[in-house]
mmCIF file as Biopython writes it, N, C-alpha, C and O atoms, coordinates in Angstrom:
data_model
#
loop_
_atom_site.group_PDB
_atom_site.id
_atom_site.type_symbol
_atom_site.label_atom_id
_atom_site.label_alt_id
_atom_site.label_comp_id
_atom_site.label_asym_id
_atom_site.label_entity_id
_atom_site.label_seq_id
_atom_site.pdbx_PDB_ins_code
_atom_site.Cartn_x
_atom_site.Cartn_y
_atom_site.Cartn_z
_atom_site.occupancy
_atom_site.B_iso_or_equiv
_atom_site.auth_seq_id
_atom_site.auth_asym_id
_atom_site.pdbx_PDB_model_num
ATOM 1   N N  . UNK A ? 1  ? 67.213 124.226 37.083 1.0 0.0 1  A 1 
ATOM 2   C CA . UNK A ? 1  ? 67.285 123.012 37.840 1.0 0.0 1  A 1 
ATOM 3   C C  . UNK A ? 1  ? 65.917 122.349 37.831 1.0 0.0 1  A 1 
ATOM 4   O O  . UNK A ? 1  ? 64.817 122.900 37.831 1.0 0.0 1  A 1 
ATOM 5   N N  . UNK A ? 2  ? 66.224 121.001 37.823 1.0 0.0 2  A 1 
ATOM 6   C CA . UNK A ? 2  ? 64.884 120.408 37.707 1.0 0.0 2  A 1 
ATOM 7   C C  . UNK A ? 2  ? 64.801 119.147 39.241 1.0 0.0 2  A 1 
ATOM 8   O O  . UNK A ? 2  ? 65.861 118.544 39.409 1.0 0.0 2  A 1 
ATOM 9   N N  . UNK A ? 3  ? 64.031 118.910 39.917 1.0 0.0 3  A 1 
ATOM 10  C CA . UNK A ? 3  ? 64.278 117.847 40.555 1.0 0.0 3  A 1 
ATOM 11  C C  . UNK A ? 3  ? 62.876 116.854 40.481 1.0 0.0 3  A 1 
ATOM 12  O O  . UNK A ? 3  ? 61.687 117.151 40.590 1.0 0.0 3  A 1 
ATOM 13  N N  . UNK A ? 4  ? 63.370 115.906 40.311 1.0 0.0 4  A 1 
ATOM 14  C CA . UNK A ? 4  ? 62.462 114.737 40.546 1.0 0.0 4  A 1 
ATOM 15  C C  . UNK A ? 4  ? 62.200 113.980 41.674 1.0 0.0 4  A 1 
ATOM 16  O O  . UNK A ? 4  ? 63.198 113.456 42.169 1.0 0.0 4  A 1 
ATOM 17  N N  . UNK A ? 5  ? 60.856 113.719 42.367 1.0 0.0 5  A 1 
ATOM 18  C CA . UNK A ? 5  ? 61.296 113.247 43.730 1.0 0.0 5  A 1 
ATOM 19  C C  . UNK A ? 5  ? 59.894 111.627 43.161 1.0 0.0 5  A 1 
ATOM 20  O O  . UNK A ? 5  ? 58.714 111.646 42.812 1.0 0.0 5  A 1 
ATOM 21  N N  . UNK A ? 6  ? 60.717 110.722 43.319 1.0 0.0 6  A 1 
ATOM 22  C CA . UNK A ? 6  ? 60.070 109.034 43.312 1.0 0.0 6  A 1 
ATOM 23  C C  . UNK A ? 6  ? 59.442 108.660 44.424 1.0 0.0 6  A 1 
ATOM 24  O O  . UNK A ? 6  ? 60.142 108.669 45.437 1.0 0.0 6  A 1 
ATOM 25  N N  . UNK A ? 7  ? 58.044 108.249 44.569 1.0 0.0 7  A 1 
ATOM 26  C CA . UNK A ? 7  ? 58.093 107.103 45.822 1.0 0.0 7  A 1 
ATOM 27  C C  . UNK A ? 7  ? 56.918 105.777 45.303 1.0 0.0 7  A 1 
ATOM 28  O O  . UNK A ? 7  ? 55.737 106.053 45.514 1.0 0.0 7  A 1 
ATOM 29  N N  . UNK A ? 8  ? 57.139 104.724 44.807 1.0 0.0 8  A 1 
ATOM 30  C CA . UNK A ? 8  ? 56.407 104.256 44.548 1.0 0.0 8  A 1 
ATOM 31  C C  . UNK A ? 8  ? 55.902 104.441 43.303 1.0 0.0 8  A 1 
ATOM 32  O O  . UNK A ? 8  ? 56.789 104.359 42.453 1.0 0.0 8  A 1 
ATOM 33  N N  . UNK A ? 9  ? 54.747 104.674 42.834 1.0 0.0 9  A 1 
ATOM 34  C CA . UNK A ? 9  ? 53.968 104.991 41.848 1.0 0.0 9  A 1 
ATOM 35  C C  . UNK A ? 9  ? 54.069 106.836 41.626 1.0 0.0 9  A 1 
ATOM 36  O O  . UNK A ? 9  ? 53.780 107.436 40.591 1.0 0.0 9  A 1 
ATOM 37  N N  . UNK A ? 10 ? 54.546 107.428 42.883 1.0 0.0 10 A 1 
ATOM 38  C CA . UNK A ? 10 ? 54.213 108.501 42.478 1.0 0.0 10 A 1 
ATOM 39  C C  . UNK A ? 10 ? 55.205 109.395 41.928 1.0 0.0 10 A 1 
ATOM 40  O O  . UNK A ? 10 ? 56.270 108.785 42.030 1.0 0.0 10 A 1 
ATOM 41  N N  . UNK A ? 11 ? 55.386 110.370 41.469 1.0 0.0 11 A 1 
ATOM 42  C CA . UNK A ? 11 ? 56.146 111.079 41.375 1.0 0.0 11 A 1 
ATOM 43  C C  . UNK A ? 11 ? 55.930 112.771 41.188 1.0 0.0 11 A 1 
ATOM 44  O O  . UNK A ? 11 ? 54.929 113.247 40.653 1.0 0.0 11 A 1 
ATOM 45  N N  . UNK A ? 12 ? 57.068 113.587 41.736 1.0 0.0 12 A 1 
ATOM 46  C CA . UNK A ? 12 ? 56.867 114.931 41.843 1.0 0.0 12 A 1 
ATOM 47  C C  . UNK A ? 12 ? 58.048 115.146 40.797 1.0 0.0 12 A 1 
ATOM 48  O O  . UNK A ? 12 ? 59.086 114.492 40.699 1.0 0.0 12 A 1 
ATOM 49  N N  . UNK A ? 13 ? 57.549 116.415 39.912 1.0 0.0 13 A 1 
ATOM 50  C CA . UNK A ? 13 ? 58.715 117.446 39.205 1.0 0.0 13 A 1 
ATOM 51  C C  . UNK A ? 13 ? 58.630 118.413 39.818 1.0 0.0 13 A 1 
ATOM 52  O O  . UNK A ? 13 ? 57.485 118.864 39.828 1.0 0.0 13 A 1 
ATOM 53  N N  . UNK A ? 14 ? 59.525 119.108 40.498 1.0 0.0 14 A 1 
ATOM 54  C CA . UNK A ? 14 ? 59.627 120.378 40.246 1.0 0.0 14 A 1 
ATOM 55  C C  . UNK A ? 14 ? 60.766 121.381 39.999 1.0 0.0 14 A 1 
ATOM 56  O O  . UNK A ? 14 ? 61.739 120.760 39.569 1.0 0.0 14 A 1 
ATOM 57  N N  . UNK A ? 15 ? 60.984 122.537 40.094 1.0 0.0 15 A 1 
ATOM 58  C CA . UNK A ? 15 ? 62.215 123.093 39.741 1.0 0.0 15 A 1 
ATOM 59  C C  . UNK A ? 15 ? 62.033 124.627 39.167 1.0 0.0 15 A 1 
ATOM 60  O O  . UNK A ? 15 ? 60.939 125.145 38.943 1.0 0.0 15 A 1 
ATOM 61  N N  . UNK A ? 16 ? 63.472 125.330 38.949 1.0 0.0 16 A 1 
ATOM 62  C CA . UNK A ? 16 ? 63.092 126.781 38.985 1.0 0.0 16 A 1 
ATOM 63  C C  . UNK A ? 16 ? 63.213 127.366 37.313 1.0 0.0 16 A 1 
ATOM 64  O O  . UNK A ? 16 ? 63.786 128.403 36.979 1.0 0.0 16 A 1 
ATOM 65  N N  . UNK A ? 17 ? 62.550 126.453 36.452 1.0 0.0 17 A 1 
ATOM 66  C CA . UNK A ? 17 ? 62.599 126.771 35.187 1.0 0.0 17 A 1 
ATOM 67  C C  . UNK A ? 17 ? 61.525 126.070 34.208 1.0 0.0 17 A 1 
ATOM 68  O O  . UNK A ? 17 ? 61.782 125.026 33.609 1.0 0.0 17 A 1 
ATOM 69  N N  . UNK A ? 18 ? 60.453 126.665 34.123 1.0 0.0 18 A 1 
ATOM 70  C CA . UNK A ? 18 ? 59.310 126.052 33.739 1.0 0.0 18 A 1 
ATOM 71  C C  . UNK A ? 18 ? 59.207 125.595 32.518 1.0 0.0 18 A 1 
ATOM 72  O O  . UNK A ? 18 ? 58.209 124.942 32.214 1.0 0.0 18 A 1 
ATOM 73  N N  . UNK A ? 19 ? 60.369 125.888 31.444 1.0 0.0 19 A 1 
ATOM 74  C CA . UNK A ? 19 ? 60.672 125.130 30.404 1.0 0.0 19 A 1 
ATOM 75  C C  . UNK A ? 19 ? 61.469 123.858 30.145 1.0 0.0 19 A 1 
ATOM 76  O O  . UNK A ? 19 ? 61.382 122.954 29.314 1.0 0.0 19 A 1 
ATOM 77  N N  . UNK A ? 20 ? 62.414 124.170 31.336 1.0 0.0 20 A 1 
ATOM 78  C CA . UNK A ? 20 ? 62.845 122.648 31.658 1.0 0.0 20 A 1 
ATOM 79  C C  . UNK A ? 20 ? 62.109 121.793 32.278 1.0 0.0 20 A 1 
ATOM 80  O O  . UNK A ? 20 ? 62.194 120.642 31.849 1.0 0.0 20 A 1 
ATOM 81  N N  . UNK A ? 21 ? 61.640 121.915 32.863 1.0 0.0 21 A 1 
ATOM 82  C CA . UNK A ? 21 ? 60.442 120.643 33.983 1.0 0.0 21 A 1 
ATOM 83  C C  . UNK A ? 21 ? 59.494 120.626 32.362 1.0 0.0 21 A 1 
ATOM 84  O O  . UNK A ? 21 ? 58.786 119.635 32.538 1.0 0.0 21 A 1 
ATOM 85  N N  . UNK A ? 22 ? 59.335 120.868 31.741 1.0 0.0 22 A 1 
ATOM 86  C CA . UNK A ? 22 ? 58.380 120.540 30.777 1.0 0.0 22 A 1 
ATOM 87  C C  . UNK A ? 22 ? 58.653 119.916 29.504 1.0 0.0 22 A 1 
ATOM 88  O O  . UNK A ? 22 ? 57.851 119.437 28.702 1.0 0.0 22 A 1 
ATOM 89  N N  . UNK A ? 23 ? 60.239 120.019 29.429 1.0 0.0 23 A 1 
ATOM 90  C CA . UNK A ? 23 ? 60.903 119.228 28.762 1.0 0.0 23 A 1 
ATOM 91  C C  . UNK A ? 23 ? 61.466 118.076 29.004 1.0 0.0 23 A 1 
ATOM 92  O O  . UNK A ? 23 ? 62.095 117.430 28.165 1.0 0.0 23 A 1 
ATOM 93  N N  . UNK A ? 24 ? 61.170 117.568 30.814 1.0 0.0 24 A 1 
ATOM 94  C CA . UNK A ? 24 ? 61.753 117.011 31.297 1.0 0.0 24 A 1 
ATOM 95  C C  . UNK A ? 24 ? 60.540 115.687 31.451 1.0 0.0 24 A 1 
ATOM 96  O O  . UNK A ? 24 ? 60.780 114.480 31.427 1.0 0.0 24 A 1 
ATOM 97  N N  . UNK A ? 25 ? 58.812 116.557 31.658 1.0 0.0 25 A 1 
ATOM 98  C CA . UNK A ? 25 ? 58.155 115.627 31.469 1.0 0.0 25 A 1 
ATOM 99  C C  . UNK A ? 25 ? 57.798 115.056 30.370 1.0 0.0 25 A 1 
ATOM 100 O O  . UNK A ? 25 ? 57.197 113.981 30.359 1.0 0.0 25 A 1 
ATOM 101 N N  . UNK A ? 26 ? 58.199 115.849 29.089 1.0 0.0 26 A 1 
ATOM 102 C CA . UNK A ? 26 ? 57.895 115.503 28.150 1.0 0.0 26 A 1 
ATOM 103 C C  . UNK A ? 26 ? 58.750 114.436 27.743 1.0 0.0 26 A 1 
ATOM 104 O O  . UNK A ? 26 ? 58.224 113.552 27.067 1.0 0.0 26 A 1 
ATOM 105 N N  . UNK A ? 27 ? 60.238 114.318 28.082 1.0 0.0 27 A 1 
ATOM 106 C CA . UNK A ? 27 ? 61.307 113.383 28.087 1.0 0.0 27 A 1 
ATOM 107 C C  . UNK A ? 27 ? 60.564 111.963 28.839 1.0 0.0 27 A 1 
ATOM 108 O O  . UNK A ? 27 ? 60.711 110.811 28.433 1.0 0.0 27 A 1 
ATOM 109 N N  . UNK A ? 28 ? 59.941 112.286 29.743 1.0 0.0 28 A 1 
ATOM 110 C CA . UNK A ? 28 ? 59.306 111.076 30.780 1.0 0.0 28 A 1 
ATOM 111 C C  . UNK A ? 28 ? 58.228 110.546 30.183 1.0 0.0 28 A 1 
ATOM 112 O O  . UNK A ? 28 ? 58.287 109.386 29.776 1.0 0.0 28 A 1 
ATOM 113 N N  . UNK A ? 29 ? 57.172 111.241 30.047 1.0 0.0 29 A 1 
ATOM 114 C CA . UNK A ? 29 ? 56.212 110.637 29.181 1.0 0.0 29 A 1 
ATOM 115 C C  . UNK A ? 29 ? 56.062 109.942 27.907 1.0 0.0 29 A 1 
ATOM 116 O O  . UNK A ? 29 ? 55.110 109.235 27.574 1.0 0.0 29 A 1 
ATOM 117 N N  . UNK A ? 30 ? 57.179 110.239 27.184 1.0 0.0 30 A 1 
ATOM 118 C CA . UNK A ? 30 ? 57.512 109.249 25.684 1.0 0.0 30 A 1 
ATOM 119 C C  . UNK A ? 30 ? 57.958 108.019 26.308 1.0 0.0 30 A 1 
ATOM 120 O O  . UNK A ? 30 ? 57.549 106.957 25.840 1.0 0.0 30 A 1 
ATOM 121 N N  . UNK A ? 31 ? 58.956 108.022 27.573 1.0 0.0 31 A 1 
ATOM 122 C CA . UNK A ? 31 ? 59.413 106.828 27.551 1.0 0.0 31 A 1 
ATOM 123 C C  . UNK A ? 31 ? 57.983 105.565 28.637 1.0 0.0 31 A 1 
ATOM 124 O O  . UNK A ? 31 ? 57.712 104.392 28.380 1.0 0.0 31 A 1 
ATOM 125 N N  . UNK A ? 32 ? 57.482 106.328 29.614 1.0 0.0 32 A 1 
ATOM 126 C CA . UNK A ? 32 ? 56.680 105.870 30.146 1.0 0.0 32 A 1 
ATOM 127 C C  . UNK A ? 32 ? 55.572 106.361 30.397 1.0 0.0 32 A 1 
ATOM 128 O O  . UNK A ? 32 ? 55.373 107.576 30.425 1.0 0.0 32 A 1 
ATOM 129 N N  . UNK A ? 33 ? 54.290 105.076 30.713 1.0 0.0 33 A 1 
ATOM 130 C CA . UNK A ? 33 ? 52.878 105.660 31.048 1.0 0.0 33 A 1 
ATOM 131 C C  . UNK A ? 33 ? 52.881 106.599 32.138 1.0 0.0 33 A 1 
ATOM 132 O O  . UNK A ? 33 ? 53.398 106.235 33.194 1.0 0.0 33 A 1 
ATOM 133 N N  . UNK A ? 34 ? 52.249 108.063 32.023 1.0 0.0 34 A 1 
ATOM 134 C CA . UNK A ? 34 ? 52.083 109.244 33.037 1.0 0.0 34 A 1 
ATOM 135 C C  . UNK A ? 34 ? 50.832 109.899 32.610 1.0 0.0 34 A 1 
ATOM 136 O O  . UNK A ? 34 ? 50.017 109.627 31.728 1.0 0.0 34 A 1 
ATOM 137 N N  . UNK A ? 35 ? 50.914 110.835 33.483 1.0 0.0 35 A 1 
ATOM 138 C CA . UNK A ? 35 ? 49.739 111.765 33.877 1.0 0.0 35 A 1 
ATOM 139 C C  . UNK A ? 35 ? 49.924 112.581 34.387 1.0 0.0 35 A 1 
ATOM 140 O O  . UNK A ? 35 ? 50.174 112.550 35.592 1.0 0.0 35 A 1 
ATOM 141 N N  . UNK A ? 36 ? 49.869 113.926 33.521 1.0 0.0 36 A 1 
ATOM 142 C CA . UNK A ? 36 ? 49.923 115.324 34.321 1.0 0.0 36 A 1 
ATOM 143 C C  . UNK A ? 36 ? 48.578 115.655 35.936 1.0 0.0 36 A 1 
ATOM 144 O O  . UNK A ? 36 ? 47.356 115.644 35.789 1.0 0.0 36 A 1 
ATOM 145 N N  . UNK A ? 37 ? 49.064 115.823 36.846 1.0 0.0 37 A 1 
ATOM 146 C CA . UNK A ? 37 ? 47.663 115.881 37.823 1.0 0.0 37 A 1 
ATOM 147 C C  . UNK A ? 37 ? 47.862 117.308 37.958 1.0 0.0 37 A 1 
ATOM 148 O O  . UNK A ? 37 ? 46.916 117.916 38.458 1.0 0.0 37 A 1 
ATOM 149 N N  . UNK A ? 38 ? 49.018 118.067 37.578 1.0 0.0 38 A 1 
ATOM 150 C CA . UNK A ? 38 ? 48.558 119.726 37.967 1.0 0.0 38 A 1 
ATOM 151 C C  . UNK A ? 38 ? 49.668 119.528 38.764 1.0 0.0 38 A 1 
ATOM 152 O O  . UNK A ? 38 ? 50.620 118.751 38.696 1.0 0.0 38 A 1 
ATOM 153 N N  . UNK A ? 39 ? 49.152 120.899 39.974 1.0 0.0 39 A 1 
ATOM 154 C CA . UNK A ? 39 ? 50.119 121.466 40.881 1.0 0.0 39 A 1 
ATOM 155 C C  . UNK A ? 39 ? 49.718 120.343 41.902 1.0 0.0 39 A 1 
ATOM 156 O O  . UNK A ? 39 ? 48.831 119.511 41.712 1.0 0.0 39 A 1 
ATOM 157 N N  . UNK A ? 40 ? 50.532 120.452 43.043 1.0 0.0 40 A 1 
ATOM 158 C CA . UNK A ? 40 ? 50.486 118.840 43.501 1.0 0.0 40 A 1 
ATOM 159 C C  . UNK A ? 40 ? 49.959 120.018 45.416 1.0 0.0 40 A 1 
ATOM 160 O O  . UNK A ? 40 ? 50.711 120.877 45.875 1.0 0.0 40 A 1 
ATOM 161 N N  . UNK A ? 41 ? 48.943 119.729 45.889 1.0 0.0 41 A 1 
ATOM 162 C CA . UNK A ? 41 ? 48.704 120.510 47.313 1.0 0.0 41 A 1 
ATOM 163 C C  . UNK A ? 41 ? 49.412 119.908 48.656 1.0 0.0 41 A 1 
ATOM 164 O O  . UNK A ? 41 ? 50.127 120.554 49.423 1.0 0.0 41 A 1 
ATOM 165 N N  . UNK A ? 42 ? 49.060 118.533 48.774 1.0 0.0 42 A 1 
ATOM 166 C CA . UNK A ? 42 ? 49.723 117.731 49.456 1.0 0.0 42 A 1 
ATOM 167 C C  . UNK A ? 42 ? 50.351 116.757 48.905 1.0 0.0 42 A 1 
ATOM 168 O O  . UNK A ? 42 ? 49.802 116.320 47.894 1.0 0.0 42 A 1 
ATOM 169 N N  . UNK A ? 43 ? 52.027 115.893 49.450 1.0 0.0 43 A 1 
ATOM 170 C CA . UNK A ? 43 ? 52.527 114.953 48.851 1.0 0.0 43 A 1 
ATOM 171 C C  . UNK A ? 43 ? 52.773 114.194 49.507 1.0 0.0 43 A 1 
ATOM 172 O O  . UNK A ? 43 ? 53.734 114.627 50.144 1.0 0.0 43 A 1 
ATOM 173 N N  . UNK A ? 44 ? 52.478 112.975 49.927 1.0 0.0 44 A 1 
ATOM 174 C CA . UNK A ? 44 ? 53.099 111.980 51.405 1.0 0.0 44 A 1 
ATOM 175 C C  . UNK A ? 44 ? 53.266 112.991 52.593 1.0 0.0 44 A 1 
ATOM 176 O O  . UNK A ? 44 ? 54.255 112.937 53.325 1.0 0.0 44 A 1 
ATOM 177 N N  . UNK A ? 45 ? 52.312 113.874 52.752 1.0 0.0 45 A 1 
ATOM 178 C CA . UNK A ? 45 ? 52.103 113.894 53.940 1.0 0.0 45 A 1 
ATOM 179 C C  . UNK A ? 45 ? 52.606 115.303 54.294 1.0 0.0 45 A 1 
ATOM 180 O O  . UNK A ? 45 ? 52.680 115.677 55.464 1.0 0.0 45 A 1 
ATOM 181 N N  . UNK A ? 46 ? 53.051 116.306 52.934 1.0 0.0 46 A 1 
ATOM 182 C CA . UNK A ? 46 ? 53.997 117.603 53.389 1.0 0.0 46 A 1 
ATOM 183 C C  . UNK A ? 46 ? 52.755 118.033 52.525 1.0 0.0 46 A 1 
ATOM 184 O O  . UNK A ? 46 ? 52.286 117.332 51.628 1.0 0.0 46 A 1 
ATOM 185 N N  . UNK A ? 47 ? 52.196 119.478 52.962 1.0 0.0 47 A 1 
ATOM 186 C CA . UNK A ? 47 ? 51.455 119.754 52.739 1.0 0.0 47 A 1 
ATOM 187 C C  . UNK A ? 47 ? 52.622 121.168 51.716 1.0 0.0 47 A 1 
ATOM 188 O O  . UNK A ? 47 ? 53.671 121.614 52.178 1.0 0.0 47 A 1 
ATOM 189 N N  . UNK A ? 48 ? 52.051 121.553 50.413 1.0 0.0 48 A 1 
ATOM 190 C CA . UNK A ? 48 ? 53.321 122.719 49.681 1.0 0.0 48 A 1 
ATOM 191 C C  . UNK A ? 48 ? 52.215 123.822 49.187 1.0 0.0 48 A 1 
ATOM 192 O O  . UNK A ? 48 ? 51.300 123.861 48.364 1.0 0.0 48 A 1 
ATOM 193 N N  . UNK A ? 49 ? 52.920 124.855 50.326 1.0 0.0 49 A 1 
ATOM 194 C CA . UNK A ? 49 ? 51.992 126.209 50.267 1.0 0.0 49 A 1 
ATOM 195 C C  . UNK A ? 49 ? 52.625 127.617 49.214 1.0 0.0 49 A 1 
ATOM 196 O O  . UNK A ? 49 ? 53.289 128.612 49.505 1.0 0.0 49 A 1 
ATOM 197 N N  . UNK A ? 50 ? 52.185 127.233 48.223 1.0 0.0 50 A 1 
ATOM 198 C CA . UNK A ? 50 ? 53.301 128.463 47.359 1.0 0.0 50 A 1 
ATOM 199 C C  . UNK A ? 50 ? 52.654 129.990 47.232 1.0 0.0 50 A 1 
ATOM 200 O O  . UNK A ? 50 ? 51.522 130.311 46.867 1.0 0.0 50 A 1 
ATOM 201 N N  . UNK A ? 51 ? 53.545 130.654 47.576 1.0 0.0 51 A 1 
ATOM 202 C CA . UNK A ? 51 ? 53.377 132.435 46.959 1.0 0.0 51 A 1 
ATOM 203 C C  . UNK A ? 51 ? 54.035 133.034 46.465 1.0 0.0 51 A 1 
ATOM 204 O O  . UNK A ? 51 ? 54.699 132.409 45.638 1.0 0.0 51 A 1 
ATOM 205 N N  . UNK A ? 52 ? 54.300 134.322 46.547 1.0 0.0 52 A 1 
ATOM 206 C CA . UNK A ? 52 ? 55.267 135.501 45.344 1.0 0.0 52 A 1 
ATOM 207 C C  . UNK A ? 52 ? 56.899 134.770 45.549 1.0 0.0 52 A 1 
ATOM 208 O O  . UNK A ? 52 ? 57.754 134.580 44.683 1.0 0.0 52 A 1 
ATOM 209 N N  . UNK A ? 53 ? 56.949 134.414 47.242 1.0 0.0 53 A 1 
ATOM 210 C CA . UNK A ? 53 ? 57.981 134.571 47.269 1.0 0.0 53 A 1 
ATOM 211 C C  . UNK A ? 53 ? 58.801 133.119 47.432 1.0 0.0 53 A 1 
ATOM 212 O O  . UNK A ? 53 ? 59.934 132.946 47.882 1.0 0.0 53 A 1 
ATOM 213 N N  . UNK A ? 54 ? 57.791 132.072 46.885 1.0 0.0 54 A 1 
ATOM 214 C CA . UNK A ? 54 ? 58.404 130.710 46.578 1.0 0.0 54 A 1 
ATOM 215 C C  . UNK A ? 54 ? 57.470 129.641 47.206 1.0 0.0 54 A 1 
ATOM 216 O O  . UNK A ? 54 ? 56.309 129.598 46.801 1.0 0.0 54 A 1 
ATOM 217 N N  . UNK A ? 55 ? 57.840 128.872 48.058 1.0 0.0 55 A 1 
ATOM 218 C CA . UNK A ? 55 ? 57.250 127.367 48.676 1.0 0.0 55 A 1 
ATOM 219 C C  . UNK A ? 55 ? 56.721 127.101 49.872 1.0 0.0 55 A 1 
ATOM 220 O O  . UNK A ? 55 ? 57.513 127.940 50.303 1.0 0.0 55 A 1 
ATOM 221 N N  . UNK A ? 56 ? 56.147 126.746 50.834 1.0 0.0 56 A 1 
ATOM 222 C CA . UNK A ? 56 ? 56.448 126.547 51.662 1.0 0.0 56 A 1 
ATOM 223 C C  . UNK A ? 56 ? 55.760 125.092 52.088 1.0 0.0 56 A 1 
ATOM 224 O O  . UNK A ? 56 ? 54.561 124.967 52.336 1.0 0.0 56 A 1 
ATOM 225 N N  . UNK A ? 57 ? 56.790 123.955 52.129 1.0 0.0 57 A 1 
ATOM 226 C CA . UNK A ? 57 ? 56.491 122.902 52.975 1.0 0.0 57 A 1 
ATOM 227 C C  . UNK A ? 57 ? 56.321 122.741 54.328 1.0 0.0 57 A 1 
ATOM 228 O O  . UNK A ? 57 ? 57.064 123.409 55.048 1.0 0.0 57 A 1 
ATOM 229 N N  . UNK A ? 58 ? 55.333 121.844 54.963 1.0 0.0 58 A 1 
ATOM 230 C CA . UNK A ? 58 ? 54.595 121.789 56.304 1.0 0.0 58 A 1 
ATOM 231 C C  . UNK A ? 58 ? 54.231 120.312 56.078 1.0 0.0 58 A 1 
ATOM 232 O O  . UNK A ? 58 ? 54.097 119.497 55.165 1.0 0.0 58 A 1 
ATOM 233 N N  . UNK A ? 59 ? 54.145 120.418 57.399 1.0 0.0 59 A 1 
ATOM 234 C CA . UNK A ? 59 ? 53.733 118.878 57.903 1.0 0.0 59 A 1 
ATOM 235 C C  . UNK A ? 59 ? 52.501 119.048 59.428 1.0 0.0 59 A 1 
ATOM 236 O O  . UNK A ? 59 ? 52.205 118.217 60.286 1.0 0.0 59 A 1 
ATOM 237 N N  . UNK A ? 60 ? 52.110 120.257 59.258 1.0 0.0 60 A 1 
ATOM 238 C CA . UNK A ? 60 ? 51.573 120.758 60.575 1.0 0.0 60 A 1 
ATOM 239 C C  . UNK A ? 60 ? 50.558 120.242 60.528 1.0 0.0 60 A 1 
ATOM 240 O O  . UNK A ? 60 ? 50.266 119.787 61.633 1.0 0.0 60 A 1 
ATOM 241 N N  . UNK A ? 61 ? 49.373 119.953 59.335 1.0 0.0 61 A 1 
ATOM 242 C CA . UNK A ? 61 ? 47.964 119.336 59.805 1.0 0.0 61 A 1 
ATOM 243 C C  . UNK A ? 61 ? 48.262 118.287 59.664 1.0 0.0 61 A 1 
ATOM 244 O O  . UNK A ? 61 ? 47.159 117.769 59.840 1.0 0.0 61 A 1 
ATOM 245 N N  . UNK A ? 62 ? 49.225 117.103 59.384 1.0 0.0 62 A 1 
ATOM 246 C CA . UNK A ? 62 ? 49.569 115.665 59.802 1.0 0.0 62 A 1 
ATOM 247 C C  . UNK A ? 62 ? 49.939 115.560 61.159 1.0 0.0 62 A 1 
ATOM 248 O O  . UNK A ? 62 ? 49.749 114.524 61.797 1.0 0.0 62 A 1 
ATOM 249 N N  . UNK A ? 63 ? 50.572 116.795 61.745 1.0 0.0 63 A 1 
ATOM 250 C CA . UNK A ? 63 ? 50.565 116.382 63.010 1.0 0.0 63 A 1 
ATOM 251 C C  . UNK A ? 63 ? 49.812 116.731 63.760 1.0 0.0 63 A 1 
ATOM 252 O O  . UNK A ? 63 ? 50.076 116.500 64.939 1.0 0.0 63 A 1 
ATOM 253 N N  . UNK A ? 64 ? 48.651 117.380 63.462 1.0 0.0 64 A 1 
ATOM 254 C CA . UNK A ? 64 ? 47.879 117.468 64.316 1.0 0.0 64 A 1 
ATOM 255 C C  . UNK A ? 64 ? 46.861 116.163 64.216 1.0 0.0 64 A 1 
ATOM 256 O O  . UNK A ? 64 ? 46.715 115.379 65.154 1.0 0.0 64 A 1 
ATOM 257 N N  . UNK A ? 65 ? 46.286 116.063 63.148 1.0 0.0 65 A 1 
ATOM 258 C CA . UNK A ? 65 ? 45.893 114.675 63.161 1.0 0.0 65 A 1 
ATOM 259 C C  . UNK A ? 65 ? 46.328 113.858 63.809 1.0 0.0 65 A 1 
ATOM 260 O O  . UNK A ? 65 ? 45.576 113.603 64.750 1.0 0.0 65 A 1 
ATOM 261 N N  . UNK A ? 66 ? 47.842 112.864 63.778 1.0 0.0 66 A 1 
ATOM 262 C CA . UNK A ? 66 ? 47.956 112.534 64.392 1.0 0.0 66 A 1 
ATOM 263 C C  . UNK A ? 66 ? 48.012 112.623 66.301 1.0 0.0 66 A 1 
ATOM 264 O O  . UNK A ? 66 ? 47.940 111.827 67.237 1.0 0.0 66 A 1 
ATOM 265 N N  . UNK A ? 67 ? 48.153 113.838 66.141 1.0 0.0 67 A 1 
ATOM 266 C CA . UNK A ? 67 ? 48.084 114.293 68.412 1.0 0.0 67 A 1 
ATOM 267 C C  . UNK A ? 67 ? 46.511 114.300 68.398 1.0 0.0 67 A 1 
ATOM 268 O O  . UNK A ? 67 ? 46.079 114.474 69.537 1.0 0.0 67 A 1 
ATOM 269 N N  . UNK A ? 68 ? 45.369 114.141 67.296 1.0 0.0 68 A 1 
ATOM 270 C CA . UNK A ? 68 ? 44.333 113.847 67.124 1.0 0.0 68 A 1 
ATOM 271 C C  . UNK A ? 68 ? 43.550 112.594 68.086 1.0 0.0 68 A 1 
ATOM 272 O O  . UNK A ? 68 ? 42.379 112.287 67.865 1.0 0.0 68 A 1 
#
């Protein structure tokens, strides 16, 4: 599975098959201007904490900032 997530200018791949997401950017990049940036730390505001045992999205230091 591959998912693509849009907002604007930006965009996220990810998914649980590292030959597909790479075939998938490679599908993207022929047709349009891109840029690999790597693994992505924060994305609009969800901060994505990965280990052995997968992902973990947070939003906890945005909200503290904001109760900031």
């Amino acid at each position: 599975m591959v998912v693509i997530c849009l907002y604007a200018d930006d965009t996220l791949i990810f998914g649980t098959n590292l030959q597909e997401m790479d075939k998938t950017k490679n599908f993207l990049s022929a047709k349009l201007s891109m840029k690999d940036m790597g693994q992505e730390d924060v994305n609009l505001e969800i901060k994505i904490i990965r280990n052995d045992d997968g992902m973990l999205l947070t939003q906890s230091h945005y909200k503290e900032r904001v109760l900031e």
